[in-house]
Steps between C-alpha positions, in 0.01 A plus 500: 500500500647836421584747721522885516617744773240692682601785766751246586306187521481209273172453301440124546146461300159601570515365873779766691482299852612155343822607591461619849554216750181320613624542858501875428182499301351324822685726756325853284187357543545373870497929541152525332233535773184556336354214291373621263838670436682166495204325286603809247885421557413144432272553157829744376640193318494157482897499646346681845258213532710219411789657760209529777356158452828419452666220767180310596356851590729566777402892488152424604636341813694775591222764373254281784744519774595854463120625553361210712619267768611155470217268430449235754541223275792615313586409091802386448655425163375588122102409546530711821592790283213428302255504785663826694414668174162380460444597896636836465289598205232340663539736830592836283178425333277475808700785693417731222172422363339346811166387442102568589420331817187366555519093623841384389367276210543709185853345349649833502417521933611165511870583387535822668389285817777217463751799446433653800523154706823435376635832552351464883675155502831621347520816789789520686672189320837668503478588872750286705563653791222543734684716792672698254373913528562566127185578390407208240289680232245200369459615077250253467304669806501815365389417177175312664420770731529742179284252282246522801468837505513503078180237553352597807164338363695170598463556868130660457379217742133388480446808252112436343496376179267527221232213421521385142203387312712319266738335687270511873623597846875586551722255625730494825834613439758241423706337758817617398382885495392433851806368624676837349288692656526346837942537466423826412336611816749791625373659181146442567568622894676833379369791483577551102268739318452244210310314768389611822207688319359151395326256707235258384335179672546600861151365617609185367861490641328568845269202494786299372769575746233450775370176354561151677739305485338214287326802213848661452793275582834657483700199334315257270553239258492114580796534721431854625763630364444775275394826572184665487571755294122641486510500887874672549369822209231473726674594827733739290184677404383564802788636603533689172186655596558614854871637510471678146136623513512871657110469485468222709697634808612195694884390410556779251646776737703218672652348206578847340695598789708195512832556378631368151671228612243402771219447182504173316831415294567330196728171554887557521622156442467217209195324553594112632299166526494396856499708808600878517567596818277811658628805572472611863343827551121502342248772490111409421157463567153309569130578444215376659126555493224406806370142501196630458637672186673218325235223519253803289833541322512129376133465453485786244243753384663754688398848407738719693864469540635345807748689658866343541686512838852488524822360759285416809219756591232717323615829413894382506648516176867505529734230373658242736850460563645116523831357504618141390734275617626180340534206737626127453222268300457339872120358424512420898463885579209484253203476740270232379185704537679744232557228244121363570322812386818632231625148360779665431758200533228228323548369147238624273211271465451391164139589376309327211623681143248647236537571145615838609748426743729232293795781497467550879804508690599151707730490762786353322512833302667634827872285569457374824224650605410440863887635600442760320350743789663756725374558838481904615391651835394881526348783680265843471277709630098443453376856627583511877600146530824319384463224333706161437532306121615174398460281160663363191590550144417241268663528139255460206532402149563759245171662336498563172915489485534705733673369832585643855103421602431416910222408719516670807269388863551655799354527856441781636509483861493659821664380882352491840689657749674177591622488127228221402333528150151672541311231310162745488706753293677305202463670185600265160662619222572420184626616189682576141919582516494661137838416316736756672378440885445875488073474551279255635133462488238272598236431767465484875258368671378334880592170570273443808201551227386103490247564188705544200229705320487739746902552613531874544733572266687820277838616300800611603835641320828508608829689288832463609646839593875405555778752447683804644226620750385204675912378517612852689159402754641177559826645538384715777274242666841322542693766645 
């Protein structure tokens, strides 16, 4: 091919980068940040493709691990390269275009939806060192709270939806939506303009989180073992509605004077299968209606609103303070009248299976199950009157690929002055650890109730509220 001098450079055919390097070619593009730039760069010539694409797509690997973290399961080797491409495309796509929200069924919901789950899973890969006080920056974090606020119709929670003649009644929202909504609860607890303004279904959320325990279980399946997710958006509802709903005048003032980092956090850590470990210091709340109230409450056809209580007596809306302290998994300190009414150290019972329930969770799906429990001990203050805690976390199978799920019981209790166990004033508990151990909800109820139908019974919420503050009290307490 014939060659002629221009401003210097050699004129080597219609294609000028076929004789630039393709490690060159790959490191100009590696400075491109804007897709649709580099989809530009790439279309200049068939050379700047070829050099791209170029050994088994290697620049798509690095592309992926510049902008996100490491993925979980991590591709290794040629066909690796080949699927960190088709990922990252995938991801750019949903991060920029997002989609219309309405149930998660619609194909293009669907993949935004498995995006977002394995950016949650992926957070905090690269973190190694938990003690460290570098402040780990989680990409993949950032990008879902950004695609959150981008889509905030994803987190519209029981938001009314229209009746189609053609295609009938609406239907529920799909399980995997739910489950991102429920991991993305220190959104749905913040007081973020995109969504404090909304709140739909409350009536609902309150007969729900008030129901028994046999209506609305809290863990289902034939093994009891995977979360209600219907129940937990419940309980965040209701929750929703109280601390962000000026209007409503019960936890609002309270939680707005909280400080930042004493509101519900996002998770700091990779989520993990098994047991996380709790934080100690925890900052929360319970509600509670009349007896009288409840049963009408459960039986329906109410007209009027039935007004919440909260943390211990009417009028009393503050949050309580309780700390938690990890103890040896010594079942012997377990009182047996704890485990009777919280079965919090019993196997699962296996239940008949339906049609519906042939992907329900079984016990295997957790290694070693029974071991895997950790024993804490803890302390607070109910109103005027300190108050004693003691249960268990029980690790649960992933949901919808996501891991770092736990059941949580726990008694409630109060002492005699000789130090006995006040058996007339137990208080169970139990709830959902959401991947992160950073918020827990669920239901408590009263265990000296024989007649399951009508145990009194309510929510409660608990956020973990570690950090600077609460370590220069403990300081002090010391000294």
């Amino acid at each position: 091919m014939a060659t002629t001098a221009w401003r210097g450079l050699p004129y080597v055919g219609p294609d000028f980068f076929n004789i630039i390097p393709i490690e060159a070619t790959q490191n100009i593009a590696s400075f491109i940040e804007l897709d649709k730039d580099l989809c530009a760069f790439r279309a200049a010539g068939r050379t700047l493709r070829d050099a791209i694409e170029a050994d088994s797509g290697s620049f798509w690997r690095r592309r992926f691990l510049d902008i996100f973290e490491r993925p979980v399961e991590a591709w290794n080797g040629g066909k690796g390269n080949l699927m960190f491409k088709n990922a990252y495309q995938k991801r750019r796509s949903a991060l920029k275009c997002g989609a219309q929200f309405t149930t998660g069924g619609s194909e293009r919901e669907k993949m935004c939806l498995e995006v977002v789950r394995d950016l949650v899973v992926d957070s905090f890969s690269e973190k190694h060192n938990e003690s460290s006080t570098y402040e780990y920056d989680a990409k993949n974090l950032q990008y879902v709270k950004k695609f959150v606020v981008d889509n905030y119709d994803m987190l519209m929670l029981f938001m009314p939806q229209k009746t189609s003649r053609r295609f009938g009644p609406p239907s529920a929202p799909s399980r995997m939506m739910q489950t991102l909504q429920a991991i993305c609860a220190p959104m749905l607890l913040s007081f973020n303009p995109t969504f404090e303004n909304h709140h739909y279904g409350f009536p609902d959320s309150q007969t729900t989180v008030y129901s028994t325990i046999d209506n609305h279980p809290i863990f289902t399946g034939c093994h009891h073992l995977d979360v209600s997710m219907p129940y937990v958006l419940h309980n965040l509802n209701f929750w929703k509605y109280h601390m962000l709903r000026e209007a409503e005048g019960t936890l609002y003032y309270p939680f707005s004077d909280l400080e930042h980092d004493e509101q519900p956090r996002w998770w700091d850590s990779q989520f993990q299968q098994g047991i996380h470990k709790l934080g100690k210091h925890w900052k929360g709340s319970y509600a509670f209606v009349e007896r009288g109230e409840i049963d009408a409450m459960r039986a329906g056809g109410n007209d009027e609103q039935i007004q919440d209580v909260f943390a211990g007596e009417d009028g009393f809306s503050t949050f309580q303070d309780m700390t938690l302290q990890l103890t040896d998994d010594d079942e012997s300190a377990w009182p047996l009248v704890f485990e009777q009414h919280l079965r919090s150290l019993t196997p699962p019972e296996s239940r008949a299976r339906t049609r519906a329930q042939q992907r329900s969770a079984k016990p295997e799906a957790v290694d070693k199950y029974r071991p895997q429990s950790f024993h804490f001990e803890g302390e607070g203050q109910d109103v005027t009157e300190k108050f004693l805690a003691s249960g268990w976390l029980k690790a649960l199978p992933p949901q919808e690929g996501i891991p770092g799920w736990q059941r949580l019981t726990m008694m409630k209790y109060f002492e005699d002055e000789d130090g006995s166990i006040d058996h007339q004033g137990l208080w169970a508990y139990e709830g959902v650890v959401l991947p992160g151990g950073q918020i827990v909800v669920g239901r408590w109820w009263s265990p000296t109730d024989d007649d399951n139908e009508g145990v009194y019974s309510g929510p409660f919420i608990l956020w973990c509220v570690d950090g600077a503050k609460n370590a220069e009290q403990a300081e002090d307490g010391d000294e």
